[in-house]
DSSP file (Angstrom, degrees, kcal/mol; ACC not computed):
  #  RESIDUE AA STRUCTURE BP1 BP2  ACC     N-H-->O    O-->H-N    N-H-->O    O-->H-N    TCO  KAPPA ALPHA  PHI   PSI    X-CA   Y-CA   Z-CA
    1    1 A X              0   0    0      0, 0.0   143,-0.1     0, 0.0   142,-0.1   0.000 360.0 360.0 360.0 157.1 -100.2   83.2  -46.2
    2    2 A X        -     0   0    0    141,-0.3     2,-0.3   140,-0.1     5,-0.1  -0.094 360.0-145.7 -94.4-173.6  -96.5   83.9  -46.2
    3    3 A X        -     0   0    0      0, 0.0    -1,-0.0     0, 0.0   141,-0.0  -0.686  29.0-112.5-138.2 178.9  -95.5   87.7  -46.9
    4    4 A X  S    S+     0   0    0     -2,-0.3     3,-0.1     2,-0.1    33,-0.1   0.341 118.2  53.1 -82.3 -14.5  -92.1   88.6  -48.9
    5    5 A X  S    S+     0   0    0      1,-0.2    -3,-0.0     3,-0.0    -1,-0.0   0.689 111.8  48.1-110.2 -23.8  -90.5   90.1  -45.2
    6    6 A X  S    S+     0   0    0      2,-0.0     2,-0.9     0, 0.0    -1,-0.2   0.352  83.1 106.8-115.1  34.7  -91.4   86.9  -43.5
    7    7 A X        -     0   0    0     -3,-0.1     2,-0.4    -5,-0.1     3,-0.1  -0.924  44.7-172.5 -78.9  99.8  -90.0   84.3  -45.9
    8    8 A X        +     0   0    0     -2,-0.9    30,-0.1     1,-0.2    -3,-0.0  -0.943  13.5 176.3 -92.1 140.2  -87.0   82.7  -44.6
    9    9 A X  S >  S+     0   0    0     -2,-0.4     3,-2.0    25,-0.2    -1,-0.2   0.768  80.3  64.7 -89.8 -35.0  -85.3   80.4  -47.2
   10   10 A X  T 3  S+     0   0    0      1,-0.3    -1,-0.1    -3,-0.1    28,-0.0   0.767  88.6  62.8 -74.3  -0.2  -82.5   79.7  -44.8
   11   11 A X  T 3  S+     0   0    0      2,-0.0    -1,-0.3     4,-0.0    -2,-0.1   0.578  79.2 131.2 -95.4  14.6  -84.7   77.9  -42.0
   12   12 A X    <   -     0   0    0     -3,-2.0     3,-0.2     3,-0.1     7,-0.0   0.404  58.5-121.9 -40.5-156.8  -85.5   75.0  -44.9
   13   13 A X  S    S+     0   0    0      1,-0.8     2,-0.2     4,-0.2    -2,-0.0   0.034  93.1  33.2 175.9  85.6  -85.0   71.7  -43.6
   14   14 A X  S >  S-     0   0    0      3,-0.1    -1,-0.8   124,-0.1     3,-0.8   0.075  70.7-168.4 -85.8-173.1  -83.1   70.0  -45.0
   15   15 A X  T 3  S+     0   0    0      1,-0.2    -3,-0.1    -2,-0.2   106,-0.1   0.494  81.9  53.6-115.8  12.2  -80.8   72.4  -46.0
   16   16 A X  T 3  S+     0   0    0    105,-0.1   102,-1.7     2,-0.1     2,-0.3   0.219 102.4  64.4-113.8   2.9  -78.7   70.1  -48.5
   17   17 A X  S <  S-     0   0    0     -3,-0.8   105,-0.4   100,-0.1    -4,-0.2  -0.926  97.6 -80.9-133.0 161.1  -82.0   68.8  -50.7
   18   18 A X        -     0   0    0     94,-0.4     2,-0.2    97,-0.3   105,-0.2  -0.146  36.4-154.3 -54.9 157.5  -84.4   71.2  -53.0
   19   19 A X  E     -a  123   0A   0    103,-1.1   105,-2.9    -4,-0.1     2,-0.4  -0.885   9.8-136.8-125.8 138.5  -87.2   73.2  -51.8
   20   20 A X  E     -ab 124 140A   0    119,-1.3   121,-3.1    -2,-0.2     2,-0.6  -0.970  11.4-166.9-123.7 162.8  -90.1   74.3  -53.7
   21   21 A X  E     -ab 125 141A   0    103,-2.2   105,-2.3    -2,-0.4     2,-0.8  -0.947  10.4-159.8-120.1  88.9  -91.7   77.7  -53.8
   22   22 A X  E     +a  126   0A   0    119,-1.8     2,-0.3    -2,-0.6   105,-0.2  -0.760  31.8 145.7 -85.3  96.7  -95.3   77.8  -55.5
   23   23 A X        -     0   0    0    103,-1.6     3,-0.3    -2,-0.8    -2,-0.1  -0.971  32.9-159.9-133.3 139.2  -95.9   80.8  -56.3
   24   24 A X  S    S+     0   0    0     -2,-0.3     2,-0.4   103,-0.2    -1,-0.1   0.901  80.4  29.5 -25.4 -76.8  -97.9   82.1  -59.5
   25   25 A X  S    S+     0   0    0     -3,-0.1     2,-0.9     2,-0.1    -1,-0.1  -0.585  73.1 171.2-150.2  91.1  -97.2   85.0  -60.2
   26   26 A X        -     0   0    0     -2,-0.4     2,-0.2    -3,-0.3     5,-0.2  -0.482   7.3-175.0 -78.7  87.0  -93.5   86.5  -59.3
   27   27 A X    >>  -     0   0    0     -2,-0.9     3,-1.5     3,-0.1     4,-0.8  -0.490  33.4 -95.0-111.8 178.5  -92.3   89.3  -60.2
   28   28 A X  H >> S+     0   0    0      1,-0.3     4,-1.9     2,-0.2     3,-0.7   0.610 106.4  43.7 -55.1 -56.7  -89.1   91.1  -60.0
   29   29 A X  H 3> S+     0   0    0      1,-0.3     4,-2.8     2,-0.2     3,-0.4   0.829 115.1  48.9 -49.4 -47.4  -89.1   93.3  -57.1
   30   30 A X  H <4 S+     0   0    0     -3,-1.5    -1,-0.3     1,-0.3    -2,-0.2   0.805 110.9  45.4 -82.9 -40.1  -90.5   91.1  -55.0
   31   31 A X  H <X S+     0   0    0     -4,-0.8     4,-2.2    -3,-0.7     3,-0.3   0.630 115.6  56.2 -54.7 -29.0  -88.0   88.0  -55.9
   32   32 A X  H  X S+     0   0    0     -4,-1.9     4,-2.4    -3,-0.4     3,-0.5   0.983 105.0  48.2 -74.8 -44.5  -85.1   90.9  -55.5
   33   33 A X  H  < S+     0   0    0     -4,-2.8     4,-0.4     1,-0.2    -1,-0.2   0.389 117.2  41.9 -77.4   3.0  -86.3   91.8  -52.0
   34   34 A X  H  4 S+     0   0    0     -3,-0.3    -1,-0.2     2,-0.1   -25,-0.2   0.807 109.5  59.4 -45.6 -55.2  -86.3   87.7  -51.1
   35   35 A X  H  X>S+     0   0    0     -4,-2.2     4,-1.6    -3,-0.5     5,-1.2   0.739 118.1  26.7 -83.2 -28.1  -83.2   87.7  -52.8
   36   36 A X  T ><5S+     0   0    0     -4,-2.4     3,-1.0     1,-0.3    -1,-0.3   0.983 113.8  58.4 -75.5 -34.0  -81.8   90.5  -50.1
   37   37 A X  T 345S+     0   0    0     -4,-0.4    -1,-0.3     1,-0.3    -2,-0.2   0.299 117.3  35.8-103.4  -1.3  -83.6   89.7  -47.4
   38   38 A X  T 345S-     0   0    0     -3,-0.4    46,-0.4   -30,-0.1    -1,-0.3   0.335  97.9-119.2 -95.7 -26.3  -81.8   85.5  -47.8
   39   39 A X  T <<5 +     0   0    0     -4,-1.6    45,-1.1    -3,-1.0     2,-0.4   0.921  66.0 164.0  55.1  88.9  -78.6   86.5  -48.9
   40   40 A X  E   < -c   84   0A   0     -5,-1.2     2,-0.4    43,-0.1    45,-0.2  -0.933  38.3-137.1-138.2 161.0  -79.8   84.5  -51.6
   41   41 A X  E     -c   85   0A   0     43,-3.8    45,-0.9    -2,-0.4     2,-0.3  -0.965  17.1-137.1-115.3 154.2  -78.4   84.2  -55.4
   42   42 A X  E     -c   86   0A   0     -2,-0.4     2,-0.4    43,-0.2    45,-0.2  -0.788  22.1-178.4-102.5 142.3  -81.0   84.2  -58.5
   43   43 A X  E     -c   87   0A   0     43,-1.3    45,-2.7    -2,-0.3     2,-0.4  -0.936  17.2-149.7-136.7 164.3  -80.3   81.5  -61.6
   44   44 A X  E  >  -c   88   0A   0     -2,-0.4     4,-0.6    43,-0.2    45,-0.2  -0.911   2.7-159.0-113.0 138.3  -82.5   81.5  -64.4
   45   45 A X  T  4 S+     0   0    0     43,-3.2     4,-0.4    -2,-0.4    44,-0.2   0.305  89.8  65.2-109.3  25.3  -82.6   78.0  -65.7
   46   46 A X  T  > S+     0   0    0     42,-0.3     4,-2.3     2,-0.1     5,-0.2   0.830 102.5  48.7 -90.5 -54.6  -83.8   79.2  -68.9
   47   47 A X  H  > S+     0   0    0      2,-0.2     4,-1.7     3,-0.1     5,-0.1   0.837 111.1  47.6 -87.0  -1.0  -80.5   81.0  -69.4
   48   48 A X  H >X S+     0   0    0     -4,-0.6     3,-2.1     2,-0.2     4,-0.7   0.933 101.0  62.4 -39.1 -88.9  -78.4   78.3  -68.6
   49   49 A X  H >> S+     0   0    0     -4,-0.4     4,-1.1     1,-0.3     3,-0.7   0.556 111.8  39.6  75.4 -79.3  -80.2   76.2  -70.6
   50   50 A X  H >< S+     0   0    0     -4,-2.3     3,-0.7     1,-0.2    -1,-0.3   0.924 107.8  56.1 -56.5 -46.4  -79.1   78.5  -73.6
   51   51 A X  H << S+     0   0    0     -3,-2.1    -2,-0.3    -4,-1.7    -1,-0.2   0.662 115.9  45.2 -49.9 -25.1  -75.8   79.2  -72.6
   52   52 A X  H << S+     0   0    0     -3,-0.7     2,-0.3    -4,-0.7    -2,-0.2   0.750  86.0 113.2 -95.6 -27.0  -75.8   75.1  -72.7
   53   53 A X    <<  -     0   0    0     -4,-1.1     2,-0.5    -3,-0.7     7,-0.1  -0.396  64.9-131.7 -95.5  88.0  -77.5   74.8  -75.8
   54   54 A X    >   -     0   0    0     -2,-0.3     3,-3.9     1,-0.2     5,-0.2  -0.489   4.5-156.2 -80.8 130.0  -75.4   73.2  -78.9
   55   55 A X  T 3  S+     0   0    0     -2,-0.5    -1,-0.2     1,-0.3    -2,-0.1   0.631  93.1  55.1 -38.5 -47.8  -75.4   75.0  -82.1
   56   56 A X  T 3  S+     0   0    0      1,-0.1     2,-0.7     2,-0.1    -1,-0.3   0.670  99.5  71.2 -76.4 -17.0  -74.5   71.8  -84.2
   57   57 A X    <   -     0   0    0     -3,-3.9    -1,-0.1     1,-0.2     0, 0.0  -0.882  67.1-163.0-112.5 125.0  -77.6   69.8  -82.6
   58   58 A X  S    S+     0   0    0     -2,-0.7     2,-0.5     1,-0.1    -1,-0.2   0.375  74.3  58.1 -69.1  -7.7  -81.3   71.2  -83.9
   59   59 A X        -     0   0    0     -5,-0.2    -5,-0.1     1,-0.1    -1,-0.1  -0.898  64.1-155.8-146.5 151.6  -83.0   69.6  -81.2
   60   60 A X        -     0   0    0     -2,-0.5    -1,-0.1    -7,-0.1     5,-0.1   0.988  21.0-176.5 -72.2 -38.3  -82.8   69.8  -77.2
   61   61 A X        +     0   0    0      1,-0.1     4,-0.5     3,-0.1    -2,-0.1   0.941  15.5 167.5  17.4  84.7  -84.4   66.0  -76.3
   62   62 A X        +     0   0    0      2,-0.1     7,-0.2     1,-0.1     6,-0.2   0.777  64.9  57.7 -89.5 -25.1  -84.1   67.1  -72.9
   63   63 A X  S    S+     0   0    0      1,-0.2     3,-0.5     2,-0.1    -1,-0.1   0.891 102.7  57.1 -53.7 -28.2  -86.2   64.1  -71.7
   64   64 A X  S    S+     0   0    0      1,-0.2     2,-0.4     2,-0.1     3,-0.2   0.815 114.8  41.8 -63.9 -31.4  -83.5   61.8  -73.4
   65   65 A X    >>  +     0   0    0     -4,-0.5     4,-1.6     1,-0.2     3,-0.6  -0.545  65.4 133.1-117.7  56.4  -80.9   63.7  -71.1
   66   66 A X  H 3> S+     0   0    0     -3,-0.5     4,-2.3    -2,-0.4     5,-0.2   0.854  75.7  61.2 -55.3 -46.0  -82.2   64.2  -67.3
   67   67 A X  H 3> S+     0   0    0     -3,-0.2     4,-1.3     2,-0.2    -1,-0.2   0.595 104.4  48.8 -58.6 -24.7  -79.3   63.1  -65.9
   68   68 A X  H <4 S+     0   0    0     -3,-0.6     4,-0.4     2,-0.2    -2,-0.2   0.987 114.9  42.6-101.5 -69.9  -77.5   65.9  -67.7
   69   69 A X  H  X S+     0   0    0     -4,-1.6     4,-1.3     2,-0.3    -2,-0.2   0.560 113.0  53.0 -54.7 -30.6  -80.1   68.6  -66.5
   70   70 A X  H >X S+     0   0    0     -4,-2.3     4,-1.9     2,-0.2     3,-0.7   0.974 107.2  55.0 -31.7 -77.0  -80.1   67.0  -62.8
   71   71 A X  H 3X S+     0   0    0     -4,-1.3     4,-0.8     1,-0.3    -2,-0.3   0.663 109.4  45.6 -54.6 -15.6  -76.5   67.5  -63.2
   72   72 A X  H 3> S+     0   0    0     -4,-0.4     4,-1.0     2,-0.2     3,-0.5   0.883 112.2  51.8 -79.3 -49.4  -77.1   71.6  -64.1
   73   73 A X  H <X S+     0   0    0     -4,-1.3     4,-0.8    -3,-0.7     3,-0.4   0.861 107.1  47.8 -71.5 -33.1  -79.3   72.0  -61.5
   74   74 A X  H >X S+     0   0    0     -4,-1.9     4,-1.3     1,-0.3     3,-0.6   0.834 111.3  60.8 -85.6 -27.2  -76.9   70.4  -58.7
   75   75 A X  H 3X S+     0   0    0     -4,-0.8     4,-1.8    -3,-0.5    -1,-0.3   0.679  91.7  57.7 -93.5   3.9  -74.2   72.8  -60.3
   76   76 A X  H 3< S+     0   0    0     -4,-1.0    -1,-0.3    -3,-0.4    -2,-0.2   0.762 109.8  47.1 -82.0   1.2  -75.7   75.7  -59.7
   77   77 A X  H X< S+     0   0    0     -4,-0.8     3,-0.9    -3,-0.6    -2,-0.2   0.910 111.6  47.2 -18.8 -75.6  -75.7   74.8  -56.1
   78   78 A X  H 3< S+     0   0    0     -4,-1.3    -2,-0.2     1,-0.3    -3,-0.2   0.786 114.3  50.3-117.3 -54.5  -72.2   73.7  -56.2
   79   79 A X  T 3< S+     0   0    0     -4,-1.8    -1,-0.3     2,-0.0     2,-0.3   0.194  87.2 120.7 -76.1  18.5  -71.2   77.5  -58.4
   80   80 A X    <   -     0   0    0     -3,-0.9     5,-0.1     2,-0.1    -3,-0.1  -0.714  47.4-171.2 -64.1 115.0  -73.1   79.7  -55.6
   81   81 A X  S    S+     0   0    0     -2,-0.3     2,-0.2     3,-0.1     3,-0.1   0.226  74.9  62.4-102.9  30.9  -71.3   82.0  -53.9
   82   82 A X  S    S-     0   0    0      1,-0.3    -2,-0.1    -5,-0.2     3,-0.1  -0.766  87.5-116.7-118.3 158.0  -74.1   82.4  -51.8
   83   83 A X  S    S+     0   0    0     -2,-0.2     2,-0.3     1,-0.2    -1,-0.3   0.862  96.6  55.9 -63.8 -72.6  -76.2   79.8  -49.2
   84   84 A X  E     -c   40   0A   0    -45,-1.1   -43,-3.8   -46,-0.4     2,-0.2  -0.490  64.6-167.1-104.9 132.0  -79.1   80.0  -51.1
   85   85 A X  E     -cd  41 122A   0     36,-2.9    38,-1.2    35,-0.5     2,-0.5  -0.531   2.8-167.6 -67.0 156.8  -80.2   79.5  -54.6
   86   86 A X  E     -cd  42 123A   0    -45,-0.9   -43,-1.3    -2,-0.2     2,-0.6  -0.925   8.4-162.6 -99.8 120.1  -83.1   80.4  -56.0
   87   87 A X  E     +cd  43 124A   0     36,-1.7    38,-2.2    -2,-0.5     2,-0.3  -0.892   9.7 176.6-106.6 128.1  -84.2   79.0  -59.5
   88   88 A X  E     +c   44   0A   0    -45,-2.7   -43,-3.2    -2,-0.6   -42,-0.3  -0.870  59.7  45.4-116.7 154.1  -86.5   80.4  -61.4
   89   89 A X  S  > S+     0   0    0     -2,-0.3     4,-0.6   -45,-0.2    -1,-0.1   0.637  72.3 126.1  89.0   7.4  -87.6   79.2  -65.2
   90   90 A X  H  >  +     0   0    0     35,-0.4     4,-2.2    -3,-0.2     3,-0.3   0.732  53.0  77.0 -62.9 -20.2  -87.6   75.5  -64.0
   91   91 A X  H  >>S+     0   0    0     34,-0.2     4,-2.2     2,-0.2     5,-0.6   0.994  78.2  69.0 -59.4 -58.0  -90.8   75.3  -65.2
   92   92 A X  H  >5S+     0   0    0      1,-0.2     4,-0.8     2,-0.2    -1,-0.2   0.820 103.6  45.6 -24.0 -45.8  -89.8   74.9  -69.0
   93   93 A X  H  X5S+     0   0    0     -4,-0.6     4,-2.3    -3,-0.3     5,-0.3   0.971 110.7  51.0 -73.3 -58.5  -88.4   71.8  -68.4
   94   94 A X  H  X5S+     0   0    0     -4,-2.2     4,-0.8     1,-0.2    -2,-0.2   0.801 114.7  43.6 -33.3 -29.8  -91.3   70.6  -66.4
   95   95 A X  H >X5S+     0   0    0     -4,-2.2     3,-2.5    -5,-0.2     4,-1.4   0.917 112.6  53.0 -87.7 -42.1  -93.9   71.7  -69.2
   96   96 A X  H >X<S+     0   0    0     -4,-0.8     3,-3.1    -5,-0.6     4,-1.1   0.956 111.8  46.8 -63.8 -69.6  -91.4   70.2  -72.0
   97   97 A X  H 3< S+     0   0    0     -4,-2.3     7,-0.3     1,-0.3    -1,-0.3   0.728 111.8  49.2 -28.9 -33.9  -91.5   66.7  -69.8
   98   98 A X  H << S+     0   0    0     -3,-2.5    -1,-0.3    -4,-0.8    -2,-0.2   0.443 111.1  58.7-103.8   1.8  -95.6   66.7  -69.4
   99   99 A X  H << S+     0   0    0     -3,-3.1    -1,-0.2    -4,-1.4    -2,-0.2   0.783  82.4  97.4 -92.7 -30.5  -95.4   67.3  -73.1
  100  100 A X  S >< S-     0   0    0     -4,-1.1     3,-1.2    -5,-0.2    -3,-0.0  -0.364  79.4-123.9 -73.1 139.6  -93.6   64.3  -74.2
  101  101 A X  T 3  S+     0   0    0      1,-0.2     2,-0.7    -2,-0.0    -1,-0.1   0.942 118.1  20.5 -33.9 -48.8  -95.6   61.1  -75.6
  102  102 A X  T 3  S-     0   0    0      2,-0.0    -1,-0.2    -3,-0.0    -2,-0.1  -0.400 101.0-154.8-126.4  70.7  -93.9   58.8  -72.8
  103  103 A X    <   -     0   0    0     -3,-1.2    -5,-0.1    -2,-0.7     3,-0.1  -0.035  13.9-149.5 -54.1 151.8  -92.9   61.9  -70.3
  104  104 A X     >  +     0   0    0     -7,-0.3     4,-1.5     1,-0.1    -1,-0.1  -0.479  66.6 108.8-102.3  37.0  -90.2   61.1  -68.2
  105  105 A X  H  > S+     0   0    0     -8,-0.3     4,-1.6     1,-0.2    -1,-0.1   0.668  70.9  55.9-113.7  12.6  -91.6   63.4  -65.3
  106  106 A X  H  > S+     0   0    0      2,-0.2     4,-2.1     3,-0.1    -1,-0.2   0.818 115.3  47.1 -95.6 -42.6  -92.9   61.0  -62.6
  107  107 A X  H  > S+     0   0    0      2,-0.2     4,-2.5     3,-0.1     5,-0.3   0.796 112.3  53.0 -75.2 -26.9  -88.5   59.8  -63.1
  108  108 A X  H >X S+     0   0    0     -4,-1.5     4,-2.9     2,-0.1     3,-1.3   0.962 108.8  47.7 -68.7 -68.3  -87.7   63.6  -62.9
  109  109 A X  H 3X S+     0   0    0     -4,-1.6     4,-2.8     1,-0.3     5,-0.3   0.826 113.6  46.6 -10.5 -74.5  -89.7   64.2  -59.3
  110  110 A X  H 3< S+     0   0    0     -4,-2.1     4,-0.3     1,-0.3    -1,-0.3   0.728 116.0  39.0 -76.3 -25.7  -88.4   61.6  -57.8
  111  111 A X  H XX S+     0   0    0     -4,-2.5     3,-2.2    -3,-1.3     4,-1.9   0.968 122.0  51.6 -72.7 -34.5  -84.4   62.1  -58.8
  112  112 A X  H 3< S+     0   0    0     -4,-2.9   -94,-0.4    -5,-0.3    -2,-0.3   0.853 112.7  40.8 -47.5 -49.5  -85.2   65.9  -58.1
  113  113 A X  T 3< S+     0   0    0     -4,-2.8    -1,-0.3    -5,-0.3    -2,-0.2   0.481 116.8  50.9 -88.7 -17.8  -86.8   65.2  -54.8
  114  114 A X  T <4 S+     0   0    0     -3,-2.2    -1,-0.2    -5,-0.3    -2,-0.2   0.625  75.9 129.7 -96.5  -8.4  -83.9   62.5  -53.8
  115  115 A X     <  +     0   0    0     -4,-1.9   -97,-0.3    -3,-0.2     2,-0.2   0.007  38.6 175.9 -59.5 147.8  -81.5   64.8  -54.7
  116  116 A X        +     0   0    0      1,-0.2   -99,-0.1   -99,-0.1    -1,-0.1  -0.771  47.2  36.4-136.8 159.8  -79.0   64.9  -51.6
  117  117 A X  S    S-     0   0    0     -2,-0.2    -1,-0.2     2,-0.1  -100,-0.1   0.620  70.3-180.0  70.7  -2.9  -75.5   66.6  -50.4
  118  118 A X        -     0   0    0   -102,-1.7     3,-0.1     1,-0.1   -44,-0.1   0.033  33.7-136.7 -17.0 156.1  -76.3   70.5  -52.4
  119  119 A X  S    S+     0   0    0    -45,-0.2     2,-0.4     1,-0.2    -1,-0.1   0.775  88.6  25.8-108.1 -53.9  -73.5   72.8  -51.8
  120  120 A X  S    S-     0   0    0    -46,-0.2   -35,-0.5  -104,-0.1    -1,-0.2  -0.950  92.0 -92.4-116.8 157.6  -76.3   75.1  -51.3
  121  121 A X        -     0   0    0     -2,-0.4   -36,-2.9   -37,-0.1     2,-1.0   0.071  42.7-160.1 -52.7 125.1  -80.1   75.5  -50.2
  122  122 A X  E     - d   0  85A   0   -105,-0.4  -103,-1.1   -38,-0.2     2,-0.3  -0.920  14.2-176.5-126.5 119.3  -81.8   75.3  -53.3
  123  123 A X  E     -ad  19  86A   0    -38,-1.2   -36,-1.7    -2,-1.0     2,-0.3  -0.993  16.5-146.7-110.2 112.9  -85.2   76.8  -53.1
  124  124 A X  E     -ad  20  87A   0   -105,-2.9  -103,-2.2    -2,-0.3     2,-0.4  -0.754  10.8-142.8 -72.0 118.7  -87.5   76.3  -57.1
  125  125 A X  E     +a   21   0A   0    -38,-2.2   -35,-0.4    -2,-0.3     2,-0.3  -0.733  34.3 176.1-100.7 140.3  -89.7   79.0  -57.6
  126  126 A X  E     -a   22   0A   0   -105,-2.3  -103,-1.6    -2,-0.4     2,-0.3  -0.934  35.2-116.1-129.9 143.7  -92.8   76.8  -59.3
  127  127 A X    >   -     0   0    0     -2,-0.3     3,-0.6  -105,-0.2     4,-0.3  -0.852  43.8-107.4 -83.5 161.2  -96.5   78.1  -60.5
  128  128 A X  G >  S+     0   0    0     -2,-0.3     2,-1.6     1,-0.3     3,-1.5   0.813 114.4  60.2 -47.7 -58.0  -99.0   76.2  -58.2
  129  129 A X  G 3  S+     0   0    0      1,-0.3    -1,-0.3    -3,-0.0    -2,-0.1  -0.257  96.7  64.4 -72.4  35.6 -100.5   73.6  -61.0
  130  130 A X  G <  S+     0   0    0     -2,-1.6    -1,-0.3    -3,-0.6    -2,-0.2   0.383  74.8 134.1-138.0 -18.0  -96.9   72.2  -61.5
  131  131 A X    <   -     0   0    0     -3,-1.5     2,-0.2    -4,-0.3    -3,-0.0   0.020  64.3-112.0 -21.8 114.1  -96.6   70.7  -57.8
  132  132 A X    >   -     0   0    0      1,-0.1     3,-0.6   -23,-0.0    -1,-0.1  -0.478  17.5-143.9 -46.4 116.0  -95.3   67.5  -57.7
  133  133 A X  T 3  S+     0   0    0      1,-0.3    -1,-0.1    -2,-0.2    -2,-0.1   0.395  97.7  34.8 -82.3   0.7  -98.0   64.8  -56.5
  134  134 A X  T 3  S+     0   0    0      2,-0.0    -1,-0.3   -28,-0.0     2,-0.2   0.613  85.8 122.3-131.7 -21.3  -95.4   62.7  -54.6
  135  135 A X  S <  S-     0   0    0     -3,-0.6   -25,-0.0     1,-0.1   -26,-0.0  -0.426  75.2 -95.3-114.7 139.2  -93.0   65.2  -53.2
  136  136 A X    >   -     0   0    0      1,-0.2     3,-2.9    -2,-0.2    -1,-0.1  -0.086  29.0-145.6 -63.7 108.3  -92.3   65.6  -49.0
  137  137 A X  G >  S+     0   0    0      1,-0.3     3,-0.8     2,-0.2    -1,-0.2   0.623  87.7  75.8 -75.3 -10.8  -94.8   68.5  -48.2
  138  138 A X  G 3  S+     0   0    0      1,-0.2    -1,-0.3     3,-0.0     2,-0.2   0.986  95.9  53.2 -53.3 -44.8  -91.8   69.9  -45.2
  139  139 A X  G <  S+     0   0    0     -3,-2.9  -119,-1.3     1,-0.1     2,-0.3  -0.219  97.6 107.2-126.4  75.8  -90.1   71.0  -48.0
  140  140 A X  E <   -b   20   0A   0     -3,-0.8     2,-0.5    -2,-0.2  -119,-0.2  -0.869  39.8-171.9 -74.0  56.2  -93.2   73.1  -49.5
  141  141 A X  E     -b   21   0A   0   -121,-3.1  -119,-1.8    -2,-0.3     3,-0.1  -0.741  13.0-146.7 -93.8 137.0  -94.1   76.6  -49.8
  142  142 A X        -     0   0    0     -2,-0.5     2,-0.1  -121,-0.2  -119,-0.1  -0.272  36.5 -75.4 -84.7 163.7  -97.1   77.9  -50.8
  143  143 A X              0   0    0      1,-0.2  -141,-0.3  -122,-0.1  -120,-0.2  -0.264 360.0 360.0 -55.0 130.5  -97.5   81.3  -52.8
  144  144 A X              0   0    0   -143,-0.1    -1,-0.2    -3,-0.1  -121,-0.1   0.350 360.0 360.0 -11.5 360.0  -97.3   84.4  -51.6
């Protein structure tokens, strides 16, 4: 089992496509002392996600719009002034996907998992029962 002092994000492989992190149950100290111990930056994608959010439209349909949220995710990559990302609060979208009648989340995996060319190593902090059934087990970490 991995420790918080012997976690390197930066030894991913490759270091230009997502990483996922399964961990349960994360809390702050322990994500800060990754965060030093990576030179790593934290994004929430929950508050993006708000920050994103327009007032005039009552409803998110984020399933209708993947491409758009793909396109968030790659820019916090691409606005890092760090190597590594860390995202945390990806899970929302995942739950919201396995919630819809005709979930898009088998088409999310797979762009998530092809995604290529990152500006930086972008490691998804996940809970364990949200794991991707398809997705390249290199770039895999189990929980803490």
């Amino acid at each position: 089992m991995l420790t918080i002092n012997n976690l390197y994000l930066k030894d991913a492989k490759p270091t230009d496509s997502p990483h996922l992190l399964l961990w349960d149950n994360p809390n702050g100290l322990e994500i800060q002392q990754i965060l030093f111990n990576n030179n790593a930056q934290l994004v929430s994608y929950r508050d993006n996600l708000i920050s994103r959010v327009n007032s005039k439209s009552p409803f998110l349909i984020l399933d209708k719009k993947l491409g758009q949220e793909l396109d968030a995710i790659r820019k916090f990559c691409a606005d890092s002034n760090k190597p590594i990302v860390l995202l945390k609060d990806l899970d929302i979208l995942i739950t919201y996907l396995y919630s819809q009648p005709q979930s898009p989340i088998s088409l999310f995996w797979k762009k998530l998992g092809d995604m290529r060319h990152l500006e930086s190593s972008l490691w998804i902090i996940l809970p364990t029962q949200l794991k991707p059934q398809d997705w390249d087990k290199k770039r895999i970490h189990l929980s803490l």
